[in-house]
C-alpha positions in Angstrom: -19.7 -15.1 11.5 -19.5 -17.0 8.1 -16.3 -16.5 5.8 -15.4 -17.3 3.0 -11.8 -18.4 1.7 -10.2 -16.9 -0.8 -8.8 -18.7 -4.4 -5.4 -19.0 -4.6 -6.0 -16.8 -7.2 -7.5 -14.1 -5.6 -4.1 -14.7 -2.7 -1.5 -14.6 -6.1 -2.9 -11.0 -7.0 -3.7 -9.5 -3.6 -0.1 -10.9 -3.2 1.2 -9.7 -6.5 -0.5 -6.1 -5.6 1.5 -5.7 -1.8 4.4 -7.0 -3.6 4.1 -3.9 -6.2 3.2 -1.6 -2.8 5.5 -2.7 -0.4 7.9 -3.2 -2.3 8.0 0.4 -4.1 7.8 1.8 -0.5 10.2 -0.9 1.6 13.9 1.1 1.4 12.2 4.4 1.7 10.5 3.3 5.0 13.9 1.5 6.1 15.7 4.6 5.5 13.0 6.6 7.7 14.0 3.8 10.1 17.3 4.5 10.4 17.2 8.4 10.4 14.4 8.6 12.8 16.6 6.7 15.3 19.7 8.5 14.4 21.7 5.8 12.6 23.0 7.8 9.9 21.4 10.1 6.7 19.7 7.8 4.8 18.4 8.9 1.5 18.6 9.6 -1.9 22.3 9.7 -1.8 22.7 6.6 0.5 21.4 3.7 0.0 21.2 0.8 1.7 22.9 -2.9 0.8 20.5 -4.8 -0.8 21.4 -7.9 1.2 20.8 -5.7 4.3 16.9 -5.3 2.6 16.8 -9.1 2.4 18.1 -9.7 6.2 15.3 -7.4 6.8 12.6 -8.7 4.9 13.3 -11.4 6.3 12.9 -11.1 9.8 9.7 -9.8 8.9 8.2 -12.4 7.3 9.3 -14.9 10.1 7.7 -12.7 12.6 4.5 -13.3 10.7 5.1 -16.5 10.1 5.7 -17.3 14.0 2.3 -15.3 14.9 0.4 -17.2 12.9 2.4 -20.3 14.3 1.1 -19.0 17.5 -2.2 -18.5 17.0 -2.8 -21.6 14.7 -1.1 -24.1 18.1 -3.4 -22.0 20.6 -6.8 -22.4 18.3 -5.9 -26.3 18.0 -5.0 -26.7 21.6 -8.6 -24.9 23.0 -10.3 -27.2 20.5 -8.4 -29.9 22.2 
């Protein structure tokens, strides 16, 4: 199966675009989270630290960055 790669312009506004989406949505869905585990009542009247968001973002983006990690060594090493 043939792809093709994408510009780094097309990345910047898919980017730009999850940025807008994910980012309107991240607190609410961390405060979801936390209430549907029963850490609290997260909402409109409680917020959440914004460093906490950060730590949390975070870890996120270093699990993705460590399962592409993953998958990028075990591609190379089958080529091997």
């Amino acid at each position: 199966m043939a792809t093709e790669r994408l510009t780094n312009e097309q990345v910047k506004v898919i980017v730009d675009r999850l940025d807008e989406v994910v980012g309107n949505e991240f607190h609410d869905a961390i405060c979801i989270a936390l209430n549907e585990f029963g850490w609290g009542k997260f909402g409109d009247d409680e917020g959440i630290d914004d460093s906490d968001v950060y730590r949390i973002k975070s870890e996120l983006a270093l699990g993705y960055l460590n399962e592409y990690k993953q998958y990028y060594d075990n591609k190379h090493e089958s080529n091997s």
